[in-house]
N, CA, C and O atoms as a Maestro MAE file, in Angstrom:
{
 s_m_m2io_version
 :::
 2.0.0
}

f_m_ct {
 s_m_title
 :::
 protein
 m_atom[320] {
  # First column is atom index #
  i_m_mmod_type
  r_m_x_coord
  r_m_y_coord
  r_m_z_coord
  i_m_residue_number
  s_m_chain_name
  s_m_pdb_residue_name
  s_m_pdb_atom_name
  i_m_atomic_number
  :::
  1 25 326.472 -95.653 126.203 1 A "UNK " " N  " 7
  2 3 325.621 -95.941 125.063 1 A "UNK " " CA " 6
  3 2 324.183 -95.531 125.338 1 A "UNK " " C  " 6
  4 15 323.424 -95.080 124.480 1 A "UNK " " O  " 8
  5 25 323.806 -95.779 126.932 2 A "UNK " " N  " 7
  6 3 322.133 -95.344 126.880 2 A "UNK " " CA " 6
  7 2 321.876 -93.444 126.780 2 A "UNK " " C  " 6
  8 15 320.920 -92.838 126.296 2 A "UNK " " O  " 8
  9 25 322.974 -92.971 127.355 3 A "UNK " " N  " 7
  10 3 323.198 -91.583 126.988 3 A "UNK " " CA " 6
  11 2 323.553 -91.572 125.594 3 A "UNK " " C  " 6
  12 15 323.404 -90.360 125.435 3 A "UNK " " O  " 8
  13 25 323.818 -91.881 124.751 4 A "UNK " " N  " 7
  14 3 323.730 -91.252 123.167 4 A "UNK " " CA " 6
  15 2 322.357 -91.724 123.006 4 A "UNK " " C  " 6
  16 15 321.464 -90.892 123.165 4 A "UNK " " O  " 8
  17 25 322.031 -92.992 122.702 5 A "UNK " " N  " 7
  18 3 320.558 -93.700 122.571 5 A "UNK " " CA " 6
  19 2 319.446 -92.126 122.476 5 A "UNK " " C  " 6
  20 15 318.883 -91.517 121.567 5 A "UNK " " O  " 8
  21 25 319.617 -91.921 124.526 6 A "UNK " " N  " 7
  22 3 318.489 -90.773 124.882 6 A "UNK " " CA " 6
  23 2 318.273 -89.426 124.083 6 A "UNK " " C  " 6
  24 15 317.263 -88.729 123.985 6 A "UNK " " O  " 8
  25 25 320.061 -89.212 123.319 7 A "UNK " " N  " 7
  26 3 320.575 -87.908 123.100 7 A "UNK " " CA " 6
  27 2 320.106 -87.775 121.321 7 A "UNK " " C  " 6
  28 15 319.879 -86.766 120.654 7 A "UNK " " O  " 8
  29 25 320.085 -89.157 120.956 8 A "UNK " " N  " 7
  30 3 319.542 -89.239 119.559 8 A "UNK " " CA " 6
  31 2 318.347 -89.786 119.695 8 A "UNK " " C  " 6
  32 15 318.003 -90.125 118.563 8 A "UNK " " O  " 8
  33 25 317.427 -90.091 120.554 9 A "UNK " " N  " 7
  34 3 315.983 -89.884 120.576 9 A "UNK " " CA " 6
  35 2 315.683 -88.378 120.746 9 A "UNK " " C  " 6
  36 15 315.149 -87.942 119.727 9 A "UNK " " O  " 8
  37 25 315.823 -87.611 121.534 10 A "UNK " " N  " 7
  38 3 315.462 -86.488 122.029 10 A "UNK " " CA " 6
  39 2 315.858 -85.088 120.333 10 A "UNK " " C  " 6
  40 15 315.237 -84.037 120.178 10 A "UNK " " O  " 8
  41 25 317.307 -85.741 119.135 11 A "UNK " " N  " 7
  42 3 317.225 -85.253 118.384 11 A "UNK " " CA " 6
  43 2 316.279 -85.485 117.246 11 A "UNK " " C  " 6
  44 15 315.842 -84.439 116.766 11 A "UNK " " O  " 8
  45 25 315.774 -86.803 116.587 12 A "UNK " " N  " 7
  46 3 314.699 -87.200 116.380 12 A "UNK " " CA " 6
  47 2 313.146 -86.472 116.682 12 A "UNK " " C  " 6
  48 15 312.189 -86.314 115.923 12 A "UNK " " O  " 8
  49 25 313.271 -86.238 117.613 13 A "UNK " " N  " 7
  50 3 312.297 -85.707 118.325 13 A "UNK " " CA " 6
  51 2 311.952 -84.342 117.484 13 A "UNK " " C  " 6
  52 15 310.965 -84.030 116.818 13 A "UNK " " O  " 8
  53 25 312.989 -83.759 117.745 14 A "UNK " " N  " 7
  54 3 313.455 -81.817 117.467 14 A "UNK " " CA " 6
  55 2 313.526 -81.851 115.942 14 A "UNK " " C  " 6
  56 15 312.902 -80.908 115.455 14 A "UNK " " O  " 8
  57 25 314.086 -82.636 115.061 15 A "UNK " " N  " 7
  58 3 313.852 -82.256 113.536 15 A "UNK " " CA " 6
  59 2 313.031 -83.235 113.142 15 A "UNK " " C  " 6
  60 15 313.183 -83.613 111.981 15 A "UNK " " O  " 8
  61 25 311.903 -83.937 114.021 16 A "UNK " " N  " 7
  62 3 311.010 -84.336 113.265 16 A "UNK " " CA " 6
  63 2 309.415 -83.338 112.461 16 A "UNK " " C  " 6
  64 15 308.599 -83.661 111.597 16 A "UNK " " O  " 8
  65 25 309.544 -82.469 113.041 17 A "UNK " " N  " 7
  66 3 308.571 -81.442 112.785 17 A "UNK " " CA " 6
  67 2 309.192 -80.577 111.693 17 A "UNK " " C  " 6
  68 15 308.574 -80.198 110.698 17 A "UNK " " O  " 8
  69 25 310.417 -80.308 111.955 18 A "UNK " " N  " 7
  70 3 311.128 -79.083 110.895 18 A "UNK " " CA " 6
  71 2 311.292 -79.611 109.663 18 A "UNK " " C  " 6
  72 15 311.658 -80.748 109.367 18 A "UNK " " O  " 8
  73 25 310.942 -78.548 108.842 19 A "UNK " " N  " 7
  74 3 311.063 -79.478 106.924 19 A "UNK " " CA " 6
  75 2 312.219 -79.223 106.705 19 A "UNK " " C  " 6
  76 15 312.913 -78.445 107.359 19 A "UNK " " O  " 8
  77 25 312.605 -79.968 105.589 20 A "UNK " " N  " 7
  78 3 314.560 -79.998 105.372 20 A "UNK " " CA " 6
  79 2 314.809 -79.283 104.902 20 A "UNK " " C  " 6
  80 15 314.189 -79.350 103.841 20 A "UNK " " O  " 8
  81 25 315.708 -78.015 104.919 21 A "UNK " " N  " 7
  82 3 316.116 -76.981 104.223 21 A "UNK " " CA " 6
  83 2 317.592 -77.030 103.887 21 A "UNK " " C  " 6
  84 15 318.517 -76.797 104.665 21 A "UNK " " O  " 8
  85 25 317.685 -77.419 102.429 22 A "UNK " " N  " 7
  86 3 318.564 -77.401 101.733 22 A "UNK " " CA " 6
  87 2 319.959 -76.052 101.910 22 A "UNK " " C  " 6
  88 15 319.892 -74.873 101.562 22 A "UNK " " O  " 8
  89 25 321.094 -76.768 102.550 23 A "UNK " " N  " 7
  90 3 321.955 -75.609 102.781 23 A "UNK " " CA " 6
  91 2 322.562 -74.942 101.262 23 A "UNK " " C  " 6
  92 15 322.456 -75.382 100.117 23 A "UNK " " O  " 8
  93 25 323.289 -73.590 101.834 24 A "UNK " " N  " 7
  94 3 324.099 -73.499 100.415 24 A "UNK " " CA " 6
  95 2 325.367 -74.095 100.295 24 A "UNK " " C  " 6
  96 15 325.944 -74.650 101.229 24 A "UNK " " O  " 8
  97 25 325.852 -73.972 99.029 25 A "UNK " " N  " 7
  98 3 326.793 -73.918 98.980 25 A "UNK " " CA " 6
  99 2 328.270 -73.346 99.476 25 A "UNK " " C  " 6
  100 15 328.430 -72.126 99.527 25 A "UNK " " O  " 8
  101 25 329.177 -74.106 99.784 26 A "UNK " " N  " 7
  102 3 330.428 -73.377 100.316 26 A "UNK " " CA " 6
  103 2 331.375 -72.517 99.671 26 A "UNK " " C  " 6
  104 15 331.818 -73.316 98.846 26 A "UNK " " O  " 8
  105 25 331.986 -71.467 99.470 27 A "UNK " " N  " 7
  106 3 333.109 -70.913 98.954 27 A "UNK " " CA " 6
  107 2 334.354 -71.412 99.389 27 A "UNK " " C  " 6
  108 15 334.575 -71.788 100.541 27 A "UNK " " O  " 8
  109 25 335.337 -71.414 98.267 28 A "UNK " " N  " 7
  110 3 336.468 -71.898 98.759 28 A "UNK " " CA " 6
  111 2 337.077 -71.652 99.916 28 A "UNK " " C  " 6
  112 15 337.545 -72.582 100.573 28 A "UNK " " O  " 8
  113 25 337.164 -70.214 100.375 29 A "UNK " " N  " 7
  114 3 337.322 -70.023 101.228 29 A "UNK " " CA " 6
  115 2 336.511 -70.414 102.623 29 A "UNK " " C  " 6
  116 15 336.869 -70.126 103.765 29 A "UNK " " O  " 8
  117 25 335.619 -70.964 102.323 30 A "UNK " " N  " 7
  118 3 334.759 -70.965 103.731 30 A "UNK " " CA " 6
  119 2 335.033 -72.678 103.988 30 A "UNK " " C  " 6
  120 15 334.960 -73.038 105.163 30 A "UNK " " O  " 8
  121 25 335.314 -73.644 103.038 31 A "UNK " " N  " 7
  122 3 335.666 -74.505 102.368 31 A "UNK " " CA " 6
  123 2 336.452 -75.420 103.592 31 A "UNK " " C  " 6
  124 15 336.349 -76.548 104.075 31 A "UNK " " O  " 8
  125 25 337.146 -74.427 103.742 32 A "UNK " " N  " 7
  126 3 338.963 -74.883 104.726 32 A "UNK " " CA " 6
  127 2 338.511 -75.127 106.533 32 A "UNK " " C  " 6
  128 15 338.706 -76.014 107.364 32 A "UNK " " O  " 8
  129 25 337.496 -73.160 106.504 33 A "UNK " " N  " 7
  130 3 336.947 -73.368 107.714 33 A "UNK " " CA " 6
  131 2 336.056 -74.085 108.200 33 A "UNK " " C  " 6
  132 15 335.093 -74.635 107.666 33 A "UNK " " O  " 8
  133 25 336.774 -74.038 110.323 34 A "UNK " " N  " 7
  134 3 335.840 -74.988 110.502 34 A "UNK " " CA " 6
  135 2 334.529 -73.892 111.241 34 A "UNK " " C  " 6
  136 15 334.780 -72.939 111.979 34 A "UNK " " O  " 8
  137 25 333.490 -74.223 110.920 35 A "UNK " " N  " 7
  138 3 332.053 -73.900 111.327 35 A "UNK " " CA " 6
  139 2 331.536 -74.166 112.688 35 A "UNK " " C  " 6
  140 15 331.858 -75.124 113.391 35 A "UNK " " O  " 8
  141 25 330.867 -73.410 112.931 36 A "UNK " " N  " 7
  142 3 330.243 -73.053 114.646 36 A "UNK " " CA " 6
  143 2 328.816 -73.803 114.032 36 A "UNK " " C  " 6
  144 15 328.186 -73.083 113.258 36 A "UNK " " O  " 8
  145 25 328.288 -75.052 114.271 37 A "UNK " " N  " 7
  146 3 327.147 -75.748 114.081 37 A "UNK " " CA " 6
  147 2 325.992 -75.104 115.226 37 A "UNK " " C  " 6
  148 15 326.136 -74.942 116.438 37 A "UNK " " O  " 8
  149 25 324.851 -74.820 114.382 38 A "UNK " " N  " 7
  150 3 323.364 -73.965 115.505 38 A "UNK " " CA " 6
  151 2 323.336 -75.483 116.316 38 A "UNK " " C  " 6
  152 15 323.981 -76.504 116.078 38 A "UNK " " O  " 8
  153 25 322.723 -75.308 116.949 39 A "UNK " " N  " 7
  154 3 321.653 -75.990 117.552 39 A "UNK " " CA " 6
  155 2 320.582 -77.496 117.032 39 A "UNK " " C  " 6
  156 15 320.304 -78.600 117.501 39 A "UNK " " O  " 8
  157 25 320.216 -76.593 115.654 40 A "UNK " " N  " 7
  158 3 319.073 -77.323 115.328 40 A "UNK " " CA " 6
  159 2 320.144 -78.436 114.239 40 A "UNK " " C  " 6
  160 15 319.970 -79.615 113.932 40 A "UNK " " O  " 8
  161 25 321.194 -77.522 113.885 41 A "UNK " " N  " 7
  162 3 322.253 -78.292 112.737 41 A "UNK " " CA " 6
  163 2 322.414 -79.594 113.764 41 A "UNK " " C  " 6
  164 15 321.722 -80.573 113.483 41 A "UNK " " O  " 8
  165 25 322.910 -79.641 114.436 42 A "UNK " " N  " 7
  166 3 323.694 -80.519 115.724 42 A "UNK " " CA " 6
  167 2 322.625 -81.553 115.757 42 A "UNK " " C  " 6
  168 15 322.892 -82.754 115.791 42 A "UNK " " O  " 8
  169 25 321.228 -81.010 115.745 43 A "UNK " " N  " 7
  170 3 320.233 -82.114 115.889 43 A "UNK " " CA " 6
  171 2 319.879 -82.856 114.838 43 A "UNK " " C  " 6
  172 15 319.268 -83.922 114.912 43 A "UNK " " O  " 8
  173 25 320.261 -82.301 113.808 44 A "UNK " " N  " 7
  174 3 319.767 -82.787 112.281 44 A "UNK " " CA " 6
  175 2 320.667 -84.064 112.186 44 A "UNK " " C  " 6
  176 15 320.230 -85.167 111.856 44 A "UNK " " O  " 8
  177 25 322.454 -83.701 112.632 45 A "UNK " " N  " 7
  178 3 323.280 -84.166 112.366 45 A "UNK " " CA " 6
  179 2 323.260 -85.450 113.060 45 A "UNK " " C  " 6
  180 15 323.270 -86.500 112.417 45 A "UNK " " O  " 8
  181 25 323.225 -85.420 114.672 46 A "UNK " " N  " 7
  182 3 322.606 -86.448 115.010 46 A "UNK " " CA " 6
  183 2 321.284 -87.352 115.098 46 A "UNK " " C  " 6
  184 15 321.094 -88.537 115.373 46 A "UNK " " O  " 8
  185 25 320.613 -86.485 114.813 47 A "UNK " " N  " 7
  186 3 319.197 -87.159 114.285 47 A "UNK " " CA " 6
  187 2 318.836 -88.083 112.930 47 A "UNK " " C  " 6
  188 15 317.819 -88.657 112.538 47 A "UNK " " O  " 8
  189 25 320.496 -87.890 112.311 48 A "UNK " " N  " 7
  190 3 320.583 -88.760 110.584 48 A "UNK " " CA " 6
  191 2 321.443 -89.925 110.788 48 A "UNK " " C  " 6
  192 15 321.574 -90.863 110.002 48 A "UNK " " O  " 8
  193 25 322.179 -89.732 112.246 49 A "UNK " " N  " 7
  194 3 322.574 -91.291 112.298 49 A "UNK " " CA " 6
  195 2 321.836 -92.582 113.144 49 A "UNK " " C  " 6
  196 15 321.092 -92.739 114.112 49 A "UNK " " O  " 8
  197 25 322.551 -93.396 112.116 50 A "UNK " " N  " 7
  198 3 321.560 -94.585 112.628 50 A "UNK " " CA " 6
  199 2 322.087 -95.366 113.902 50 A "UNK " " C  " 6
  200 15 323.306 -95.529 113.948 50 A "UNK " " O  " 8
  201 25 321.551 -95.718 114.630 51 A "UNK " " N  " 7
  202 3 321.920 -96.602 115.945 51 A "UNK " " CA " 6
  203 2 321.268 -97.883 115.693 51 A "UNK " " C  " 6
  204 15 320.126 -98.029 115.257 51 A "UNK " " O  " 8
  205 25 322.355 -99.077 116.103 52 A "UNK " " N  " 7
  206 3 321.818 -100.272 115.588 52 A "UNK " " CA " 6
  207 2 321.530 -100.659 117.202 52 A "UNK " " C  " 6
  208 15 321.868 -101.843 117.183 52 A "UNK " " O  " 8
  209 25 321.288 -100.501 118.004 53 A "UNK " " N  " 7
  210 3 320.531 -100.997 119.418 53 A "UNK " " CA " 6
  211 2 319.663 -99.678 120.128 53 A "UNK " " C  " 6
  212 15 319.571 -98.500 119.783 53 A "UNK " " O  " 8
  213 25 318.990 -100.558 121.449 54 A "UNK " " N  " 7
  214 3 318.004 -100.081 121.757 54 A "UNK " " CA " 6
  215 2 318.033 -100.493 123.375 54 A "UNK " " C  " 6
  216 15 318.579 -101.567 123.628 54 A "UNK " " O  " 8
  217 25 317.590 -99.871 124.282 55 A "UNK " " N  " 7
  218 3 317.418 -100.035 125.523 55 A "UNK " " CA " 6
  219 2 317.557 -101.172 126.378 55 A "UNK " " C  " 6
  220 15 318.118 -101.289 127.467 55 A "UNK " " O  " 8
  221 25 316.678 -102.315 125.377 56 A "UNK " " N  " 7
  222 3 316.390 -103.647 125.596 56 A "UNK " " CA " 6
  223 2 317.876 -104.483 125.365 56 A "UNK " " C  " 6
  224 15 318.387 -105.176 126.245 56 A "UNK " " O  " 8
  225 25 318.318 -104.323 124.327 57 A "UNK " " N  " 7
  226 3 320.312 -104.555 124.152 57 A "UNK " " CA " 6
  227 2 321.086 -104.202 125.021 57 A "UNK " " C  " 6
  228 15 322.015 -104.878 125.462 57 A "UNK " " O  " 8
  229 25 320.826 -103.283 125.299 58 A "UNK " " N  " 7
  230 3 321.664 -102.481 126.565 58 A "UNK " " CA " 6
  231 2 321.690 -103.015 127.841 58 A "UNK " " C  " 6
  232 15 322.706 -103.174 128.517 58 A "UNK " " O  " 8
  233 25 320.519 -103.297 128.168 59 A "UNK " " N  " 7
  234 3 320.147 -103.942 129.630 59 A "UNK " " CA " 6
  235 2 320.777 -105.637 129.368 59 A "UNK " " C  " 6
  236 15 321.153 -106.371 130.281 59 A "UNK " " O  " 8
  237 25 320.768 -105.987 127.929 60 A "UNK " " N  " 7
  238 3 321.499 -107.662 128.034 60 A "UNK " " CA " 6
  239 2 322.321 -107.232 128.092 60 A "UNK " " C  " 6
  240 15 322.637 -107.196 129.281 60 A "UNK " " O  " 8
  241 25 323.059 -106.773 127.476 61 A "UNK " " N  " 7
  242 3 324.847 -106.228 127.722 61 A "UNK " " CA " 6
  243 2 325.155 -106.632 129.137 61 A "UNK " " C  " 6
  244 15 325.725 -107.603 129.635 61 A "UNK " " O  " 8
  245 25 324.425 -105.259 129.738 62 A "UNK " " N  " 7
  246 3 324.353 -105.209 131.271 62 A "UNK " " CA " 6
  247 2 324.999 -106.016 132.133 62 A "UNK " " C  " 6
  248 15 326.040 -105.883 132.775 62 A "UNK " " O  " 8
  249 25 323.813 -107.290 131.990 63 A "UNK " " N  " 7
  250 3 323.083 -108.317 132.624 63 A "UNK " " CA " 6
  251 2 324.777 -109.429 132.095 63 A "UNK " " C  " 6
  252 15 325.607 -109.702 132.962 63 A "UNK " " O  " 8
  253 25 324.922 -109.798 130.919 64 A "UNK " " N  " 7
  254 3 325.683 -110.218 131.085 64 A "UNK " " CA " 6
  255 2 327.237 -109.958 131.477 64 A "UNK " " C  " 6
  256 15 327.896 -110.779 132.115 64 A "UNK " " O  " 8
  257 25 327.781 -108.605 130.977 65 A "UNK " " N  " 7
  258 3 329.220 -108.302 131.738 65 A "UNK " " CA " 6
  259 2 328.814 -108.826 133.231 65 A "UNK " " C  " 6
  260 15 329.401 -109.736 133.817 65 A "UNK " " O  " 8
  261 25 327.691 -108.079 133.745 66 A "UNK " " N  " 7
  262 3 327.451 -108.431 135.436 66 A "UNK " " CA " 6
  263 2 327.611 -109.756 135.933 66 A "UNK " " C  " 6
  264 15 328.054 -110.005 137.054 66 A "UNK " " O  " 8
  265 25 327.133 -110.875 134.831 67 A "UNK " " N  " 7
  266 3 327.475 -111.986 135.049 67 A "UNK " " CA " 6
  267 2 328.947 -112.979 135.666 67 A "UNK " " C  " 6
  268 15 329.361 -113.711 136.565 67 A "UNK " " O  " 8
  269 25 329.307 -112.232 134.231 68 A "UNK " " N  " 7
  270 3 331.176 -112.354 133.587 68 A "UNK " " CA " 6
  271 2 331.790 -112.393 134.899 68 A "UNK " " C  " 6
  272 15 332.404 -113.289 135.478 68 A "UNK " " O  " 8
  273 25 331.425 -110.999 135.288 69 A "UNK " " N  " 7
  274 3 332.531 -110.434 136.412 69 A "UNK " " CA " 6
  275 2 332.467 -111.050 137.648 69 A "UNK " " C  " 6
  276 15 333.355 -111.104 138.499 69 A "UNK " " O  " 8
  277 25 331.109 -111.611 137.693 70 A "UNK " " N  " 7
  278 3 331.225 -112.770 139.125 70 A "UNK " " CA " 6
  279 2 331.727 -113.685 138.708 70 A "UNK " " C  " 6
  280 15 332.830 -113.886 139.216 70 A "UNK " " O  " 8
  281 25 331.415 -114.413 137.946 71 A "UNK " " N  " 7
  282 3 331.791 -115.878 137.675 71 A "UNK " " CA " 6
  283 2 333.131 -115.544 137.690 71 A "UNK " " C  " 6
  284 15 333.708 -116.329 138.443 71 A "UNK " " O  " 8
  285 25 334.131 -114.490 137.056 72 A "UNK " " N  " 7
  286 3 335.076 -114.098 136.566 72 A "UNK " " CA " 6
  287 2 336.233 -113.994 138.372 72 A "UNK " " C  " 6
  288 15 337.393 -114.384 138.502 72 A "UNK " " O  " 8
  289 25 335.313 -113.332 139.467 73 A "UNK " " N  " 7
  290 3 335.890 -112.964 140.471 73 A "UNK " " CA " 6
  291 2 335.282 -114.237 141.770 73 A "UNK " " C  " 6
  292 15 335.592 -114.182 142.960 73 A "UNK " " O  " 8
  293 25 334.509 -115.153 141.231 74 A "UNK " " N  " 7
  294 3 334.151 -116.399 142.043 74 A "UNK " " CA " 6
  295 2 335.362 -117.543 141.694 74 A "UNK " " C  " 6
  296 15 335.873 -118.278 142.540 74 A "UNK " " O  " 8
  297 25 335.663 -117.519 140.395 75 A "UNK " " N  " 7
  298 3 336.397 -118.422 140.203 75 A "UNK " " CA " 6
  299 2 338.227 -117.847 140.274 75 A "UNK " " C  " 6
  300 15 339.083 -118.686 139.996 75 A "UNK " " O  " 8
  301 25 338.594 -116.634 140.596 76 A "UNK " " N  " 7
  302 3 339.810 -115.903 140.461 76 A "UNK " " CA " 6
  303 2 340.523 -115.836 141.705 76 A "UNK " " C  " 6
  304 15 341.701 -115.904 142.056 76 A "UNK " " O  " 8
  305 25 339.239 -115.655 142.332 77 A "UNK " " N  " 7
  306 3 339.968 -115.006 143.967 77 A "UNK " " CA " 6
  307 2 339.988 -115.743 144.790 77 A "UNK " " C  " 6
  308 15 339.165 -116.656 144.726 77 A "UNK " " O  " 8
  309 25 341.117 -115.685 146.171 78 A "UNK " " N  " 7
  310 3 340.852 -116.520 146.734 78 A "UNK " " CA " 6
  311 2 340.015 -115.941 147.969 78 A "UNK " " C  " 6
  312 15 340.417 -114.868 148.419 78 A "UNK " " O  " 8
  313 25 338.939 -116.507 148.545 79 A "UNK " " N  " 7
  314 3 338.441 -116.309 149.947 79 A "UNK " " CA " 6
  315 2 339.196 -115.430 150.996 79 A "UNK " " C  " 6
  316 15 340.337 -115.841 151.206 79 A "UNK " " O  " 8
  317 25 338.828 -114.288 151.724 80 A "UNK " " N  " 7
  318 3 339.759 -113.987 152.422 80 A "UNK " " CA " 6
  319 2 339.337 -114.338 154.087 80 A "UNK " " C  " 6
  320 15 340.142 -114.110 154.990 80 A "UNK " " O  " 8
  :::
 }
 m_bond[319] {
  # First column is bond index #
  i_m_from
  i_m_to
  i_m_order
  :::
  1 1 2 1
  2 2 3 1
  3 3 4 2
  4 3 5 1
  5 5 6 1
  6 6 7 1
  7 7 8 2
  8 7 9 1
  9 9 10 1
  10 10 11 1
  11 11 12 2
  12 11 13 1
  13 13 14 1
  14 14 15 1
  15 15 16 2
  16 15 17 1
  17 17 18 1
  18 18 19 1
  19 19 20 2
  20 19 21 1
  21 21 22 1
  22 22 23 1
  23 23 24 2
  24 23 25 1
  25 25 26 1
  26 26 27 1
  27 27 28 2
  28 27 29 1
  29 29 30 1
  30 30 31 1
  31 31 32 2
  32 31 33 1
  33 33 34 1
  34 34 35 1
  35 35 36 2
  36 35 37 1
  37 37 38 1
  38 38 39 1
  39 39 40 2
  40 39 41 1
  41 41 42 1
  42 42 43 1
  43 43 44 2
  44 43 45 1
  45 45 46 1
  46 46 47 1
  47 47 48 2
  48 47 49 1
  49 49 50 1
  50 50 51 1
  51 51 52 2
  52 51 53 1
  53 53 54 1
  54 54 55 1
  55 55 56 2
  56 55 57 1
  57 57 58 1
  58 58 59 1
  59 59 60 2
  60 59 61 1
  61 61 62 1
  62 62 63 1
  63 63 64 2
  64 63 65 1
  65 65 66 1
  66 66 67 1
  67 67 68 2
  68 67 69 1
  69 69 70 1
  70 70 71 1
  71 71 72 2
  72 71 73 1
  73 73 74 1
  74 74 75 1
  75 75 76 2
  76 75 77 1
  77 77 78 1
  78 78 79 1
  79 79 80 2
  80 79 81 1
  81 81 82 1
  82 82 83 1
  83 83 84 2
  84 83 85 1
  85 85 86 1
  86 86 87 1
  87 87 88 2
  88 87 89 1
  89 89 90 1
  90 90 91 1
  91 91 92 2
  92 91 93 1
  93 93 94 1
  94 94 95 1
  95 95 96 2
  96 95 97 1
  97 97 98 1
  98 98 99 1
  99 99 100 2
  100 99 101 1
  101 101 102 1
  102 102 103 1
  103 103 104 2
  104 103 105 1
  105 105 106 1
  106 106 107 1
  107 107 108 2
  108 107 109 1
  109 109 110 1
  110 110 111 1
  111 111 112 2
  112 111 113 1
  113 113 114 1
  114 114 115 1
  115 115 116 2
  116 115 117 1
  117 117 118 1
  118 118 119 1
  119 119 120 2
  120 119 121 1
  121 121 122 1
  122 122 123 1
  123 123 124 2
  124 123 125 1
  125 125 126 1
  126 126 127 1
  127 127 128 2
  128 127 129 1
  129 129 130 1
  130 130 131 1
  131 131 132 2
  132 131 133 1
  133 133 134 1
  134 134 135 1
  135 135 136 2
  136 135 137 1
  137 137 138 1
  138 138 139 1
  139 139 140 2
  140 139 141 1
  141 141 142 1
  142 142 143 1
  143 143 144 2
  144 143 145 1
  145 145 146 1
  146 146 147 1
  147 147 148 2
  148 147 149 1
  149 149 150 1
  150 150 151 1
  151 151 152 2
  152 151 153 1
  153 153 154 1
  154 154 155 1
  155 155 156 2
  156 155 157 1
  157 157 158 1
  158 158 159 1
  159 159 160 2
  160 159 161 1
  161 161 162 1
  162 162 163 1
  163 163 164 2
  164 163 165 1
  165 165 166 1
  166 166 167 1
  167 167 168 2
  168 167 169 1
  169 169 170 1
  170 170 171 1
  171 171 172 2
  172 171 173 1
  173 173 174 1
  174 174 175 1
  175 175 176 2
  176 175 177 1
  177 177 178 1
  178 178 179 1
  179 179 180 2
  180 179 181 1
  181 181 182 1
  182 182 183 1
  183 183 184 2
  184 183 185 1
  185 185 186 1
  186 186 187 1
  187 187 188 2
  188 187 189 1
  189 189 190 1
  190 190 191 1
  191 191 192 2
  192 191 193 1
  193 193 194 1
  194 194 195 1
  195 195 196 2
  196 195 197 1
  197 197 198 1
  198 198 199 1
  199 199 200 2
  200 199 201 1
  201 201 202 1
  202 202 203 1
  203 203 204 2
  204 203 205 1
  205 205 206 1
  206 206 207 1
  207 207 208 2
  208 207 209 1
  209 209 210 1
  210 210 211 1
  211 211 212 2
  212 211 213 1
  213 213 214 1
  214 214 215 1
  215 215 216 2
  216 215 217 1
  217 217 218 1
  218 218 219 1
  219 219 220 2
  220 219 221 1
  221 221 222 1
  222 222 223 1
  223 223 224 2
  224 223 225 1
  225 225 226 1
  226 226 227 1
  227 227 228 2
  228 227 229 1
  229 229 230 1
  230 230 231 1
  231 231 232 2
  232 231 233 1
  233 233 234 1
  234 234 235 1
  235 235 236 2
  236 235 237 1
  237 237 238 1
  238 238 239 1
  239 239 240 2
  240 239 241 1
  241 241 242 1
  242 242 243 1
  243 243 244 2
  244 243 245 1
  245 245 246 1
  246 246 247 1
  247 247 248 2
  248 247 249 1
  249 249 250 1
  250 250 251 1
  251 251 252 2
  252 251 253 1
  253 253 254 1
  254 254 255 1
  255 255 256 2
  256 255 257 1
  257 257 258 1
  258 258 259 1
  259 259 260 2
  260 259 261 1
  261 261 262 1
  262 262 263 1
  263 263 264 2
  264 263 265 1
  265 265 266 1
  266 266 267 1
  267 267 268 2
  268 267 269 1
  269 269 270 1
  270 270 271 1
  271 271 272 2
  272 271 273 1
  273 273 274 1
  274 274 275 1
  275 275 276 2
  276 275 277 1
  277 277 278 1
  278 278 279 1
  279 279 280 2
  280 279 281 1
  281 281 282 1
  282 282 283 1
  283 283 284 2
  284 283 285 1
  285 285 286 1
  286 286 287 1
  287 287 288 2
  288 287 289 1
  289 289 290 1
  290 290 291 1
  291 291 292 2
  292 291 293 1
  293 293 294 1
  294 294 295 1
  295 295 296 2
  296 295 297 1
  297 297 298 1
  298 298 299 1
  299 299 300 2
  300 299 301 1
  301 301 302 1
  302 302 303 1
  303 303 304 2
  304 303 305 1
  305 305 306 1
  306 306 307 1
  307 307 308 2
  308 307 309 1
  309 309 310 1
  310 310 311 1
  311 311 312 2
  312 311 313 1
  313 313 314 1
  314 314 315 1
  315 315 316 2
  316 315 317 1
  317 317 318 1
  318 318 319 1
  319 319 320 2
  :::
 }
}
């Protein structure tokens, strides 16, 4: 998750300067196919979705699985 996070900041980044340029339209035929996305498309594309957390979420996540798994392997195992 902190690698997409970085990967959709860094697209943000890249089409925040570029003005929106309205694509064309498809032909039926082109319709079916699938498309080789540029670069900047890829960034647009991820740069329009929304992420509902942030760095600070991530690190509680963290913090608590890390928790879990002791308490989880303090109370499971036996002493060797």
């Amino acid at each position: 998750l902190e690698e997409e996070f970085n990967k959709w900041c860094a697209a943000k980044e890249t089409i925040s300067g570029i003005p929106d340029i309205k694509s064309r339209r498809l032909t039926r035929k082109e319709k079916g196919k699938k498309t080789v996305l540029t670069p900047l498309e890829k960034a647009k594309k991820l740069g329009s979705k929304e992420i509902k957390y942030d760095p600070a979420l991530l690190q509680r996540y963290r913090k608590a699985l890390d928790c879990s798994v002791k308490i989880a392997t303090q109370r499971n195992c036996q002493p060797i």
